[in-house]
C-alpha positions, 0 to 999 in steps of 0.5 A: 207752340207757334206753327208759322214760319217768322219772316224776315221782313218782321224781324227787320221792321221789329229791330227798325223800330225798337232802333228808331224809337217810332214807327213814323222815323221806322216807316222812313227808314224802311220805306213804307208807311208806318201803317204797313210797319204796324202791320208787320210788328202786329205780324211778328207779335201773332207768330210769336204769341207775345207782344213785343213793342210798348208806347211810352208816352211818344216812344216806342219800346220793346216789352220785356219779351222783345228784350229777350228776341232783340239781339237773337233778331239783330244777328239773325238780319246780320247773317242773312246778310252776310249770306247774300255778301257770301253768295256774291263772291265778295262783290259789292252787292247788297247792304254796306252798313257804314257809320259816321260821326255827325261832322263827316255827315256833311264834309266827308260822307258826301264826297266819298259815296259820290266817288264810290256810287261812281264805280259801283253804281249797284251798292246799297248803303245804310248810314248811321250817325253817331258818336265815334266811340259808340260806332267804333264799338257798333264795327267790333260787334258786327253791326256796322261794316265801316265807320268814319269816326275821330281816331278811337282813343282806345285800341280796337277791336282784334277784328278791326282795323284803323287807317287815318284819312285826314288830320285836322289841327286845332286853331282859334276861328274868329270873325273875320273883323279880327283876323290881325290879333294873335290867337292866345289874345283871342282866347283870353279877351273875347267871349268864348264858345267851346266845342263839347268837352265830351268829344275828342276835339273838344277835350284837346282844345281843353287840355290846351288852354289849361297847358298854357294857363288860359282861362277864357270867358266862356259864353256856351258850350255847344257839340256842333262845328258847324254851329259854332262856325255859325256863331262866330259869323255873328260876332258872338265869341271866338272858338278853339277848333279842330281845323274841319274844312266845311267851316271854310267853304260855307262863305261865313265872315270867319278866319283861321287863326293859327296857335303859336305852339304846335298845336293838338291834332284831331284825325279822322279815319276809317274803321273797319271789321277785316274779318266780316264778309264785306271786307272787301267792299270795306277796303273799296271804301277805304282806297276811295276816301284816301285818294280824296282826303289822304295827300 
């Protein structure tokens, strides 16, 4: 039996690496040298007599026995922060975990942690990227207090709730060189880059060409608006998009080419846990990415 105390300060480096899959990218994200990282790690193996990270080729993993310490450790950091959250009375003091889908992290999250850092200087805030399925289901476990994500497809989780900020219609993006020809011309002439059929945005934009029998001549599918944005600039091809404003203000040779039916619509929102200890803090982020992106 060990007889020291584990400190926390183990467990968080313990859970960055496992989560970040390095201790270099660990290193960054907490601050400190991967040295030190190492040392904690080594720390928290020698209060624990067990070893609980393995390399594997350039990764690291947890052992079998840091399997069995990892989701005890993740709750563990989870309550200690819900504690300080507690303590504070509800101010935004402390650690808001906030998750993003990979298109937000460069039009949406920007603007709203200028406009929320404006009237509480003294936050923190963690972001994570990721796929919206995975980070609604982070917010449901506890893990995430926030996320901004395309509108889940699936009802969330009891302690959480869904508000749309934005909506984003589907339309065709062209080079601006043709920008006169009509969209369905587009689709069923010129070669076409898809949007990932595993996204949402992706899957409307399928379900359309198949609605309308359009059976486009594809040159490459590619999960990125703003690469295909780019690759459009370069008079590579055409693409079915869901209407994400950053693709309009990065000055390329594009234009916005609208579909003669009503189009599918992709929305973007904001879930959050309602019941978790910065709820509160979670509603601030709600009302200030609505007065920027809600009409």
């Amino acid at each position: 039996m060990y007889t020291h105390e584990v400190d926390v300060r183990y467990l968080q480096s313990f859970v960055t690496v496992v989560d970040c899959g390095s201790f270099a990218e660990a290193s960054r994200r907490l601050d400190l040298t991967p040295a030190a990282v190492a040392a904690r790690v080594r720390s928290l193996e020698a209060d624990l007599g067990v070893t609980v990270l393995r390399r594997t080729g350039r990764y690291v993993k947890p052992t079998e026995a840091g399997i069995k310490i990892l989701e005890r450790s993740r709750s563990l950091l989870r309550d200690l922060r819900d504690l300080r959250a507690v303590a504070n009375d509800g101010a935004p003091i402390g650690e808001l975990r906030i998750g993003v889908f990979n298109s937000a992290l460069t039009s949406i999250m920007p603007q709203v942690l200028e406009s929320l850092y404006a009237s509480h200087p003294q936050l923190a805030v963690f972001v994570l990227p990721g796929a919206s399925v995975e980070l609604c289901n982070l917010v449901a476990s506890g893990e995430l207090d926030a996320a901004i994500v395309v509108e889940p497809q699936f009802a969330v989780a009891k302690n959480c709730r869904w508000n749309v900020l934005m909506e984003e219609p589907l339309v065709v993006v062209a080079h601006s060189s043709m920008r006169d020809r009509s969209a369905h011309d587009l689709l069923s002439t010129e070669a076409f880059i898809r949007y990932d059929r595993t996204v949402w945005g992706g899957q409307l934009a399928d379900q359309y060409l198949r609605d309308h029998g359009i059976h486009p001549n594809q040159r490459l599918e590619i999960n990125s608006l703003m690469a295909i944005a780019t690759l459009v600039d370069r008079n590579l091809g055409v693409s079915l998009l869901p209407d994400w404003p950053s693709m309009w203000s990065s000055q390329l040779a594009i234009s916005r080419i609208p579909l003669p039916h009503p189009p599918p619509v992709r929305r973007v929102g904001l879930v959050w846990d309602a019941r978790g200890p910065r709820s509160s803090i979670a509603n601030r982020l709600l009302e200030t990415a609505q007065k920027l992106f809600t009409p």
